[in-house]
SEFI-876479 format. One record per atom (N, C-alpha, C): atom name; x negated, y, z. Coordinates in steps of 0.05 Angstrom, whole numbers, m for minus. Layout:
BEGIN
+-------+--------+--------+--------+
: koldo :     xx :     yy :     zz :
+-------+--------+--------+--------+
:    CA :      X :      Y :      Z :
...
+-------+--------+--------+--------+
//
This chain:
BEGIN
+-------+--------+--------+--------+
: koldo :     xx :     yy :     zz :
+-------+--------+--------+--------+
:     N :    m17 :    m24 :      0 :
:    CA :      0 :      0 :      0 :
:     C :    m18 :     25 :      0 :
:     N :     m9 :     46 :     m8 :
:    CA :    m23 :     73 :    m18 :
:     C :    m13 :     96 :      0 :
:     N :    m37 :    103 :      6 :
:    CA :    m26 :    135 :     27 :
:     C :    m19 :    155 :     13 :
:     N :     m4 :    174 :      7 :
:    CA :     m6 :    204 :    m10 :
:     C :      6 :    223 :     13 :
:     N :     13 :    237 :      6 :
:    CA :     23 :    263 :     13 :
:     C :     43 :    272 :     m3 :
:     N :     64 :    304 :     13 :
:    CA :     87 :    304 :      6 :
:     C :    100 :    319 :     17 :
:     N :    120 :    326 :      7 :
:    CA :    134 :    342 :     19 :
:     C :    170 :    338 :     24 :
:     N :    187 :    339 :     42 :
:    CA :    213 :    333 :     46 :
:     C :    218 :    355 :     30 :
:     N :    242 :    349 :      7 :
:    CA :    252 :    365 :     m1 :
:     C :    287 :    358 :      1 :
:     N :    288 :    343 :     14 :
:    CA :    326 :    334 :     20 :
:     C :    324 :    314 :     43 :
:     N :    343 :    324 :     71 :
:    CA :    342 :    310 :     92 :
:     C :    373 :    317 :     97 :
:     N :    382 :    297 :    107 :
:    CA :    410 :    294 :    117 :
:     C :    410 :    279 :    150 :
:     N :    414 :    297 :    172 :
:    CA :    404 :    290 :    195 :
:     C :    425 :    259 :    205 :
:     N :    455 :    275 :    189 :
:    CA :    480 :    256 :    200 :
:     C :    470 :    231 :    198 :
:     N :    459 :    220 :    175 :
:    CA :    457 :    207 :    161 :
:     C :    428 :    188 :    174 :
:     N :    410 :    210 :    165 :
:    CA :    383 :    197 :    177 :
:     C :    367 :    185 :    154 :
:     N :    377 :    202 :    138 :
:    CA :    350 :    198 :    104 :
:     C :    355 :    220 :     99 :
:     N :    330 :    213 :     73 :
:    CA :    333 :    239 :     49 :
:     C :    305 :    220 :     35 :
:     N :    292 :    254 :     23 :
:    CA :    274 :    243 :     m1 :
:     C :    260 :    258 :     m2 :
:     N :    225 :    249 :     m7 :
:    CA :    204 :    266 :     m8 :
:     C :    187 :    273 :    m40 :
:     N :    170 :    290 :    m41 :
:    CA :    173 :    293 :    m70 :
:     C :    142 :    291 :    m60 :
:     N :    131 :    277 :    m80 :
:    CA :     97 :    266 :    m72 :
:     C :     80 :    300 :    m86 :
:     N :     58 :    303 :    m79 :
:    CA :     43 :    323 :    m77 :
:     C :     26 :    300 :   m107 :
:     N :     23 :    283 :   m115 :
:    CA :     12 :    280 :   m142 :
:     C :     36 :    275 :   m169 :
:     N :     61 :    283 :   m156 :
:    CA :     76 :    280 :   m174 :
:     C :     93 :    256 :   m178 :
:     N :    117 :    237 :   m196 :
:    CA :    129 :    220 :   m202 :
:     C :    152 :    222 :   m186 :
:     N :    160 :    202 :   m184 :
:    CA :    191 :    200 :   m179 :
:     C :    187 :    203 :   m137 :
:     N :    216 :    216 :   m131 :
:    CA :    217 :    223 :   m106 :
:     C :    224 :    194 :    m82 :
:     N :    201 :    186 :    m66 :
:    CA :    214 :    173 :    m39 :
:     C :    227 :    176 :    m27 :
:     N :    243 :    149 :    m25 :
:    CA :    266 :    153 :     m3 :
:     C :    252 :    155 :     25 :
:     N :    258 :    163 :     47 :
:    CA :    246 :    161 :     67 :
:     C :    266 :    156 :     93 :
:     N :    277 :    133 :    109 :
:    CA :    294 :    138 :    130 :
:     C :    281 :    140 :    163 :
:     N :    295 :    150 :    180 :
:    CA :    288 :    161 :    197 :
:     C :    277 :    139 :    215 :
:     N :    271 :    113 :    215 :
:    CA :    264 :     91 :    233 :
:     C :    233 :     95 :    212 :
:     N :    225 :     99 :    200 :
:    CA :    199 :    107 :    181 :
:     C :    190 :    134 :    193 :
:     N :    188 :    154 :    202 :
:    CA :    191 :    166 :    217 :
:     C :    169 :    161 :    241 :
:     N :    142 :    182 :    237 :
:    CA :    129 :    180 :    267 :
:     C :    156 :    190 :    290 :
:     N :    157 :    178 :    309 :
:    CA :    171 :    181 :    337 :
:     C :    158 :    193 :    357 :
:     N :    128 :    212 :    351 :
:    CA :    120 :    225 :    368 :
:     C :    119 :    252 :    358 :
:     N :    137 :    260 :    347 :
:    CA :    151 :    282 :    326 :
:     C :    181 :    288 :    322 :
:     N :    185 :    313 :    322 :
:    CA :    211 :    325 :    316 :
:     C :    224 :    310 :    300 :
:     N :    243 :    309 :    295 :
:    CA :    260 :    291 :    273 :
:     C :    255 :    313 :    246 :
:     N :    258 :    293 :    218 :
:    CA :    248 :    311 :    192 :
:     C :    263 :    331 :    191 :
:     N :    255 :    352 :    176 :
:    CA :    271 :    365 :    166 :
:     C :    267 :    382 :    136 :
:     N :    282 :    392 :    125 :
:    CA :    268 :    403 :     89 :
:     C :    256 :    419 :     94 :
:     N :    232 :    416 :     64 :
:    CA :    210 :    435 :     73 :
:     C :    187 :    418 :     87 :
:     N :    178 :    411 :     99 :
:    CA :    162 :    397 :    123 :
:     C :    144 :    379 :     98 :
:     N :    114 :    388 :    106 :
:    CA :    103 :    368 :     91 :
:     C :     87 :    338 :    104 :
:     N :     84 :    331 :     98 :
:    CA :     88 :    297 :    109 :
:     C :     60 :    281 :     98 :
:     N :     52 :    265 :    107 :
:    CA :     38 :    243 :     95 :
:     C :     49 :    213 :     98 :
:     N :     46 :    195 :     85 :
:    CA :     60 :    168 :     88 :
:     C :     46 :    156 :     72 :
:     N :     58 :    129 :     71 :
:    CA :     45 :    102 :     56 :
:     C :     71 :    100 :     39 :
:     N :     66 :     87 :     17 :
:    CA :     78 :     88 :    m12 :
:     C :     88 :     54 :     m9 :
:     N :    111 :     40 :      0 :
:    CA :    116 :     12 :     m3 :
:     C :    137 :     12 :    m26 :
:     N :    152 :    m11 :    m16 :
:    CA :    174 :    m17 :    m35 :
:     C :    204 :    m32 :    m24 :
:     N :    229 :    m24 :    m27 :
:    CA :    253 :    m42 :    m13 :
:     C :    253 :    m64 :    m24 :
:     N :    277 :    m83 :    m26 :
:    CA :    284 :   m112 :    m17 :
:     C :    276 :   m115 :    m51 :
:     N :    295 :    m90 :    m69 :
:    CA :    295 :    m81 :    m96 :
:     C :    271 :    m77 :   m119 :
:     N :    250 :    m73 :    m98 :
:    CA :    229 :    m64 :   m109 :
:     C :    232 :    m29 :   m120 :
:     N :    247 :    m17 :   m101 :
:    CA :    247 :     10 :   m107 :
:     C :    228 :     22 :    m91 :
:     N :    216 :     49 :    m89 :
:    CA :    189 :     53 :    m84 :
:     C :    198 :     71 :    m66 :
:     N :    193 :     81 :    m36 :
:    CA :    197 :     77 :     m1 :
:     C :    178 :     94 :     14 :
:     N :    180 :    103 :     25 :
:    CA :    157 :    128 :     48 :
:     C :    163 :    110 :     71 :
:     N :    142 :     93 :     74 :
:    CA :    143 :     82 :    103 :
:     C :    110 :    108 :    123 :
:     N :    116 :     95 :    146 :
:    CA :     88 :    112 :    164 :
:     C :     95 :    138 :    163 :
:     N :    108 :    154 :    164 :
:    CA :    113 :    186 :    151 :
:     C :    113 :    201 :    178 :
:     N :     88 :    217 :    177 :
:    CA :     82 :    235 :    193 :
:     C :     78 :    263 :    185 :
:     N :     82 :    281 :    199 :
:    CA :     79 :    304 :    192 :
:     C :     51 :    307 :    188 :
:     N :     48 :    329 :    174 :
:    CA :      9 :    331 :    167 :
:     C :      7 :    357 :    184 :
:     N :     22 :    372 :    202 :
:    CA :      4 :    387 :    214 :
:     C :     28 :    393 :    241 :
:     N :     21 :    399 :    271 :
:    CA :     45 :    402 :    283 :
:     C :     65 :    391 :    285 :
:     N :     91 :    403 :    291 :
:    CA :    121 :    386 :    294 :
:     C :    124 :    367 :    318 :
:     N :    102 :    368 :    335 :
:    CA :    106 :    347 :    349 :
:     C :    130 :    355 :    372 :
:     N :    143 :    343 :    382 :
:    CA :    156 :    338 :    405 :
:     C :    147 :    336 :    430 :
:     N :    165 :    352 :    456 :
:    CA :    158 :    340 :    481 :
:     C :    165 :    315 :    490 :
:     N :    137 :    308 :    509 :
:    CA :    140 :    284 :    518 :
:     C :    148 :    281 :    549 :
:     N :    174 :    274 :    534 :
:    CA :    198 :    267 :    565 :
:     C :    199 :    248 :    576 :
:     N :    208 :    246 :    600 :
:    CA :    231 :    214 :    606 :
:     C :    249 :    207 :    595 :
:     N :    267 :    229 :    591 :
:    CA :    290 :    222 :    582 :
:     C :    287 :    213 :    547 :
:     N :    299 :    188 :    542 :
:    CA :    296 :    179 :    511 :
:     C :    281 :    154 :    514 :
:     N :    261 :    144 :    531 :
:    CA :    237 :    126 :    528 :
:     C :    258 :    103 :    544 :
:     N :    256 :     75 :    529 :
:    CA :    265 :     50 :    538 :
:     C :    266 :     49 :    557 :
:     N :    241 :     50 :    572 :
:    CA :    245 :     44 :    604 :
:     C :    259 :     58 :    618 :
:     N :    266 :     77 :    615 :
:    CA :    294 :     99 :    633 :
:     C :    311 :     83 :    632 :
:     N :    312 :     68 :    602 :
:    CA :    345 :     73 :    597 :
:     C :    350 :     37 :    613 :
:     N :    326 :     15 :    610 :
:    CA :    329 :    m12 :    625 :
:     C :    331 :     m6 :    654 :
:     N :    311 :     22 :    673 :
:    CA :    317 :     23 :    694 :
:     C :    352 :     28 :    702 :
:     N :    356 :     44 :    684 :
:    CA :    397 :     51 :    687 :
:     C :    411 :     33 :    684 :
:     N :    400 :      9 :    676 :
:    CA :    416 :    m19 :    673 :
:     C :    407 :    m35 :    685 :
:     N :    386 :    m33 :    703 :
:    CA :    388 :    m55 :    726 :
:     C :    401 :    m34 :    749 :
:     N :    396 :    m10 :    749 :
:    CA :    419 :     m7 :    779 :
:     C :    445 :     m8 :    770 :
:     N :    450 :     m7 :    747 :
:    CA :    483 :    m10 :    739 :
:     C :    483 :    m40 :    753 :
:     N :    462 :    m61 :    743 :
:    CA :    469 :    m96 :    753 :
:     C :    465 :    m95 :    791 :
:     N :    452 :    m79 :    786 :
:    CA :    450 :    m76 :    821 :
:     C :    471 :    m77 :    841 :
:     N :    488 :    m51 :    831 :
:    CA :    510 :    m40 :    835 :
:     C :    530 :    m66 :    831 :
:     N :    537 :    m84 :    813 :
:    CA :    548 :    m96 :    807 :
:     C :    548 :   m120 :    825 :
:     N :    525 :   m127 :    835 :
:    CA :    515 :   m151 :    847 :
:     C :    518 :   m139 :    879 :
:     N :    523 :   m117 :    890 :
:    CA :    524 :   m114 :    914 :
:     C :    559 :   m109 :    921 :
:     N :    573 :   m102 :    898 :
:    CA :    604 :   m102 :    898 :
:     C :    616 :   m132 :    901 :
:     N :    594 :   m158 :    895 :
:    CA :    606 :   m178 :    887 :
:     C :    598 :   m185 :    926 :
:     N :    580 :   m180 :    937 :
:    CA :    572 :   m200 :    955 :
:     C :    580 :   m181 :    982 :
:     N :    599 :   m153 :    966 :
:    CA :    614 :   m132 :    988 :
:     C :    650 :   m146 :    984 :
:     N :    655 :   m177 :    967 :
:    CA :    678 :   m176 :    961 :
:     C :    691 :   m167 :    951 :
:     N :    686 :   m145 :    924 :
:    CA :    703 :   m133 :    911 :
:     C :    710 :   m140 :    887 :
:     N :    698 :   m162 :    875 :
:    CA :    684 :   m169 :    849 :
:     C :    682 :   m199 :    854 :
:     N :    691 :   m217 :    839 :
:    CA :    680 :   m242 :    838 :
:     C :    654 :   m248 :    827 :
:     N :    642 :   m269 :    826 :
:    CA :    608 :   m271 :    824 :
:     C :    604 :   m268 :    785 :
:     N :    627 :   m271 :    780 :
:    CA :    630 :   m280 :    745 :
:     C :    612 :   m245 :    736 :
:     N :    634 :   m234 :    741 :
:    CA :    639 :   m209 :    726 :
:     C :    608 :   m192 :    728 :
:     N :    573 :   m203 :    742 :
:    CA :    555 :   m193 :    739 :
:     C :    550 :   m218 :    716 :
:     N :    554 :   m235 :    715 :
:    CA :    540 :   m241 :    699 :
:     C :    559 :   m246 :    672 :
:     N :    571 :   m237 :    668 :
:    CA :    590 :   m229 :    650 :
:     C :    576 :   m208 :    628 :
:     N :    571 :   m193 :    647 :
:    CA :    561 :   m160 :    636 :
:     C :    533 :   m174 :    618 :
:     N :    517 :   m179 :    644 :
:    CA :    484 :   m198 :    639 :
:     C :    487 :   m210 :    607 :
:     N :    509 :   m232 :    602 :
:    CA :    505 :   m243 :    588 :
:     C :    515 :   m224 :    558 :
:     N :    539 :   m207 :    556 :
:    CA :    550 :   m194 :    538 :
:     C :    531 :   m176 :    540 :
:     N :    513 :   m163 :    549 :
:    CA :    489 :   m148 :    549 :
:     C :    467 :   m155 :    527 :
:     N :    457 :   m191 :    539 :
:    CA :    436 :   m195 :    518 :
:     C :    447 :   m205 :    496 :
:     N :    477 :   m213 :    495 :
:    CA :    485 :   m216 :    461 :
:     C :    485 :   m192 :    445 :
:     N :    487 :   m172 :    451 :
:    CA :    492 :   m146 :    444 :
:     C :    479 :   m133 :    438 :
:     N :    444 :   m135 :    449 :
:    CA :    420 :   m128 :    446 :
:     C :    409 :   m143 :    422 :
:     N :    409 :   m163 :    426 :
:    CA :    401 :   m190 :    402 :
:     C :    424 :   m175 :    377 :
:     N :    447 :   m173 :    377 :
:    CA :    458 :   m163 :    346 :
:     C :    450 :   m135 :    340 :
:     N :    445 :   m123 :    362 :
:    CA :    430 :   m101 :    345 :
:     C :    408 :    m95 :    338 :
:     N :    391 :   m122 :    346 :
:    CA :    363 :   m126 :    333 :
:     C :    360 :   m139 :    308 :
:     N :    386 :   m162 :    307 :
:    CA :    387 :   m166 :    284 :
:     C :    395 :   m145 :    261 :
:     N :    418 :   m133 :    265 :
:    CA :    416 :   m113 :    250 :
:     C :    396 :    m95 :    244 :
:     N :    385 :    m90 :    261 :
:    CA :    360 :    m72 :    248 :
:     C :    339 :    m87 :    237 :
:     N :    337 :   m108 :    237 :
:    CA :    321 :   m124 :    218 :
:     C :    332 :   m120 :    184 :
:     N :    364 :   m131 :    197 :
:    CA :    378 :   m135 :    170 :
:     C :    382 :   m106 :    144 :
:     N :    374 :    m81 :    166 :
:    CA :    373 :    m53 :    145 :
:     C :    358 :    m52 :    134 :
:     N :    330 :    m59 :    147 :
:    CA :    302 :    m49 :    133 :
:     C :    300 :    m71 :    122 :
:     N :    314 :    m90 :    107 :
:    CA :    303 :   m111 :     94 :
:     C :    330 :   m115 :     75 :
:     N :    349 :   m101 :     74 :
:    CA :    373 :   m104 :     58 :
:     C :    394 :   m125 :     58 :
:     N :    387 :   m137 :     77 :
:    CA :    411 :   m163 :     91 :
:     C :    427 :   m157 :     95 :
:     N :    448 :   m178 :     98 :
:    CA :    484 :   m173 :    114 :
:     C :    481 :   m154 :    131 :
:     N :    494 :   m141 :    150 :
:    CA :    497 :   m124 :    167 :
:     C :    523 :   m139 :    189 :
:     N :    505 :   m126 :    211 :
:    CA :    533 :   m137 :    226 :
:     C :    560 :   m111 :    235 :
:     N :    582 :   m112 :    218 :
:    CA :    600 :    m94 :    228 :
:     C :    596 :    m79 :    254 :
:     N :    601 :    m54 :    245 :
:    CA :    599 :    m25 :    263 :
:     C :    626 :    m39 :    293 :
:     N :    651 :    m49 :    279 :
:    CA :    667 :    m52 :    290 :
:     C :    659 :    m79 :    311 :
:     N :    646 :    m93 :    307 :
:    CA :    647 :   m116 :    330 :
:     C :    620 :   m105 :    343 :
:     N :    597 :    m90 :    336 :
:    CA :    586 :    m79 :    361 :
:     C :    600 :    m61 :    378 :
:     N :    623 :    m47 :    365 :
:    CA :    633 :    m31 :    387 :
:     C :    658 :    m52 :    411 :
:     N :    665 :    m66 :    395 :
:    CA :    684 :    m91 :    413 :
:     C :    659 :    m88 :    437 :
:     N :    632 :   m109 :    427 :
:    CA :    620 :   m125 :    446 :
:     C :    605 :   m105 :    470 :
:     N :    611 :    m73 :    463 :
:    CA :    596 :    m55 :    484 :
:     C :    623 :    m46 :    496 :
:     N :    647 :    m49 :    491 :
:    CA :    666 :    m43 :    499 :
:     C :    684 :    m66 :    522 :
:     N :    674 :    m88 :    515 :
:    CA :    678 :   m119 :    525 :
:     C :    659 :   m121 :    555 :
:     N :    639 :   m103 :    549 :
:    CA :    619 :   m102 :    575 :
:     C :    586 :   m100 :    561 :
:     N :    587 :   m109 :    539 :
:    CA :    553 :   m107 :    530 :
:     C :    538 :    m78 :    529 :
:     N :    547 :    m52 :    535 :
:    CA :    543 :    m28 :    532 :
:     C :    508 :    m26 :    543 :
:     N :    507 :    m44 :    554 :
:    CA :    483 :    m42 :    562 :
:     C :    453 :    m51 :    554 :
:     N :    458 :    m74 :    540 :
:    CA :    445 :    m87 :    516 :
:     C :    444 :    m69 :    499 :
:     N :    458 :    m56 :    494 :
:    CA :    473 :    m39 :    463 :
:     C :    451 :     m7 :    470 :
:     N :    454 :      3 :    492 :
:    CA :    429 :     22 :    516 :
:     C :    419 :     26 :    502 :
:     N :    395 :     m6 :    509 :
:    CA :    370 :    m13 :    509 :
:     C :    366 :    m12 :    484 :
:     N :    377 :    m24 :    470 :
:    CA :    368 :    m25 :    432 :
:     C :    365 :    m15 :    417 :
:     N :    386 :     10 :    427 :
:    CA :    385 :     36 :    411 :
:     C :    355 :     46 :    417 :
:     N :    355 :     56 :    437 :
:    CA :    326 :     61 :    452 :
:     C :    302 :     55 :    430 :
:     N :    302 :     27 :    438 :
:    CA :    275 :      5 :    432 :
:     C :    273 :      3 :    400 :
:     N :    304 :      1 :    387 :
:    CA :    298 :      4 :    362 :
:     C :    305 :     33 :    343 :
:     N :    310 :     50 :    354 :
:    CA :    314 :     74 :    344 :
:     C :    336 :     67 :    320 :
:     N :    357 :     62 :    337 :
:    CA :    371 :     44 :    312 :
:     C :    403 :     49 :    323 :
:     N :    429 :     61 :    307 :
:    CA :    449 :     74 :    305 :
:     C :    452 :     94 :    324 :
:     N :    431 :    119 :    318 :
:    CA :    426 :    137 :    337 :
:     C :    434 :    166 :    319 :
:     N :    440 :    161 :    292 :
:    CA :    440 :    187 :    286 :
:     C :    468 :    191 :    267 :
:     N :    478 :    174 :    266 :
:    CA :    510 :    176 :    261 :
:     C :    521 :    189 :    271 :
:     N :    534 :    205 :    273 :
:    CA :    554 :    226 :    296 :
:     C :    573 :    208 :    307 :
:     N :    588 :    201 :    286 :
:    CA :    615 :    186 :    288 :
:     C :    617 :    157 :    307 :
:     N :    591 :    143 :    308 :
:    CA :    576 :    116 :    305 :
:     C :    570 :    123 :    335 :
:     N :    559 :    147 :    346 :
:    CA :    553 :    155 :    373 :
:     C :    575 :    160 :    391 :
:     N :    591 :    182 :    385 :
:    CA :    613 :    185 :    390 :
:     C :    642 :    148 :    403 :
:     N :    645 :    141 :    382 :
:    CA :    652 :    112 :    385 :
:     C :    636 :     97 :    410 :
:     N :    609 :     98 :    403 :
:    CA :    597 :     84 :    419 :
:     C :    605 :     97 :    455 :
:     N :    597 :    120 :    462 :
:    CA :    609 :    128 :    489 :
:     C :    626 :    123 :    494 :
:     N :    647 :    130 :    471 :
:    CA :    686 :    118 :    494 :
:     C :    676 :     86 :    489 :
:     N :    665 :     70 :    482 :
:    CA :    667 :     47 :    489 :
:     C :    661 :     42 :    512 :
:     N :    639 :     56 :    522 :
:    CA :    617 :     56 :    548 :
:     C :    639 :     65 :    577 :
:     N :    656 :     86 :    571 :
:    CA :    666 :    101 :    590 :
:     C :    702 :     86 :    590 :
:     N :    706 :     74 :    573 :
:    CA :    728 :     51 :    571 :
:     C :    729 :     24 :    583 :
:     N :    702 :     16 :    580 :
:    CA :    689 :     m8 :    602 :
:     C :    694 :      0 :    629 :
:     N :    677 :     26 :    633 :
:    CA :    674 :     39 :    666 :
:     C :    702 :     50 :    671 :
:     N :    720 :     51 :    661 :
:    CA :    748 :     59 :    672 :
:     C :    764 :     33 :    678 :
:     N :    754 :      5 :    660 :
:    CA :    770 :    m16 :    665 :
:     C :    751 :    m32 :    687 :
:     N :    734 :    m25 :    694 :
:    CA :    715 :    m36 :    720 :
:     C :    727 :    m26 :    736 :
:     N :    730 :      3 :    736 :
:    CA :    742 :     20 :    759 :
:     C :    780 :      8 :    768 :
:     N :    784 :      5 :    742 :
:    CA :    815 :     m7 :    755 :
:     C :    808 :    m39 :    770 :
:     N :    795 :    m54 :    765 :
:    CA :    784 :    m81 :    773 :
:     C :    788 :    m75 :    802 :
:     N :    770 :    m50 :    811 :
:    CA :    767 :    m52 :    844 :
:     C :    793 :    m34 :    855 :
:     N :    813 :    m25 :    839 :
:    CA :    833 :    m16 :    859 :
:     C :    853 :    m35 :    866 :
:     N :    869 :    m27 :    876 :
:    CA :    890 :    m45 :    894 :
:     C :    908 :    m70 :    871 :
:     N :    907 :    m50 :    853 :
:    CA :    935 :    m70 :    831 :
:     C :    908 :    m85 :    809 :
:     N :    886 :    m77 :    806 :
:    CA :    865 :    m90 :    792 :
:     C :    849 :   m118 :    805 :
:     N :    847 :   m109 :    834 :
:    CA :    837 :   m129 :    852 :
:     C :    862 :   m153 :    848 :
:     N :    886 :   m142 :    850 :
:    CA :    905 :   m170 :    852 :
:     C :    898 :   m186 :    834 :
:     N :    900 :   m173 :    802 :
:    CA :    905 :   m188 :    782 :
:     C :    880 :   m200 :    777 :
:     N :    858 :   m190 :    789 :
:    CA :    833 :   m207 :    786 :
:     C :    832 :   m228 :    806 :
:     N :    845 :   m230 :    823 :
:    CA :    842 :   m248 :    845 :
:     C :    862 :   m268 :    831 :
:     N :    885 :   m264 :    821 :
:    CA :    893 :   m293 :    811 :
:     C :    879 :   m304 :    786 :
:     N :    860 :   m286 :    769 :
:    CA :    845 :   m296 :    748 :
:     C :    834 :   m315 :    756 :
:     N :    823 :   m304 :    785 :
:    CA :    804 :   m320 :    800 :
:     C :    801 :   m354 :    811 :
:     N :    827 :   m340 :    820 :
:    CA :    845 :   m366 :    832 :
:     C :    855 :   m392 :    808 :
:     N :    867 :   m373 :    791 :
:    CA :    872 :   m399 :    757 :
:     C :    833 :   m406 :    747 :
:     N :    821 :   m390 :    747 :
:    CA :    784 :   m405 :    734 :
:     C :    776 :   m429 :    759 :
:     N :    783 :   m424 :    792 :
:    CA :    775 :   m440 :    814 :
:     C :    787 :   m472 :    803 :
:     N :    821 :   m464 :    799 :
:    CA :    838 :   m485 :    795 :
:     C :    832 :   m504 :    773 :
:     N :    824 :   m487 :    749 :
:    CA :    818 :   m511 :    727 :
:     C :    786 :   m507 :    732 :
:     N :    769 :   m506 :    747 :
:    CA :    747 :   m515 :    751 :
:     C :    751 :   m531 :    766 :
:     N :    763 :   m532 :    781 :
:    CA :    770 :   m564 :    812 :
:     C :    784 :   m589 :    790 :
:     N :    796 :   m576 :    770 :
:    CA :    809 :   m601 :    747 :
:     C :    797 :   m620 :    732 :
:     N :    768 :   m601 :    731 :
:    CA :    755 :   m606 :    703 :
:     C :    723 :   m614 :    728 :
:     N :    722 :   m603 :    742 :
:    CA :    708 :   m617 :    757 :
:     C :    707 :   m641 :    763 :
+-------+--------+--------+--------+
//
């Protein structure tokens, strides 16, 4: 693969592409934002760039490595880096695991979360395999079920780790009321008419486990 130089001349932030026009001339690279140094501002037009010259699934010709060639860089925060966002999801399991052994919560519902967590994480790794390589995709609509179901937290982490359905508006948006739809149906779980109906869930899983036992 070949290094050149370049310049963004079309960026679409919603979106999270555009296209660079090489500094020796020929046809313009696509460039998407997971291509993208991450110790840098997000692109924008105008901005000249250096990168490596690859190719898609197509054999169409790609700006992978793309860094700015001078400045642009970004502060370096906490907030945004993986590890914040796994520390906020083990006190979320924390939290969860001290509600269960305070009685409020049966033992299921941490590891409920636990497990719809790492399925959730795993499809949106596959997915982001499946973009940058032009594969199936897994529907927008059943990751929002599975972060809405309880995986919101898998779903966190991946975004994070893979810089991956972060710049969709619409795709973000969705994603929170799923997050804050979970935490409202947790919250009915522990009040008075939530606790009942979980306690006979409880009571029917005990029963056909003493059956099937």
């Amino acid at each position: 693969m070949n290094r050149g130089t370049g310049t963004i001349v079309s960026w679409d932030d919603s979106r999270g592409y555009g296209f660079i026009e090489p500094s020796a001339g020929g046809r313009q690279l696509f460039l998407h934002i997971r291509d993208f140094s991450r110790q840098h501002r997000r692109p924008q037009k105008g901005l000249p760039v250096d990168f490596t010259i690859s190719a898609d699934s197509r054999g169409r010709p790609r700006a992978v490595r793309v860094r700015p060639r001078r400045g642009h860089r970004r502060p370096v925060t906490a907030g945004g880096r993986p590890g914040r966002t796994v520390l906020l999801c083990l006190v979320f399991y924390v939290v969860l695991s001290a509600l269960v052994f305070a009685g409020k919560l049966p033992p299921l519902v941490p590891f409920w979360f636990v497990a719809l967590g790492l399925l959730t994480f795993a499809l949106y790794a596959k997915d982001k395999s499946a973009a940058r390589n032009g594969h199936w995709r897994t529907p927008e609509n059943t990751l929002h079920l599975l972060s809405l179901a309880g995986g919101w937290t898998g779903a966190l982490v991946a975004r994070e780790m893979f810089r991956h359905k972060t710049s969709k508006v619409s795709f973000r948006v969705l994603f929170w009321l799923t997050v804050l739809g979970n935490l409202a149906a947790l919250a009915w779980l522990l009040s008075p008419s939530g606790s009942a109906a979980l306690a006979q869930v409880w009571e029917v899983w005990r029963a056909l486990e003493s059956v099937t036992g």
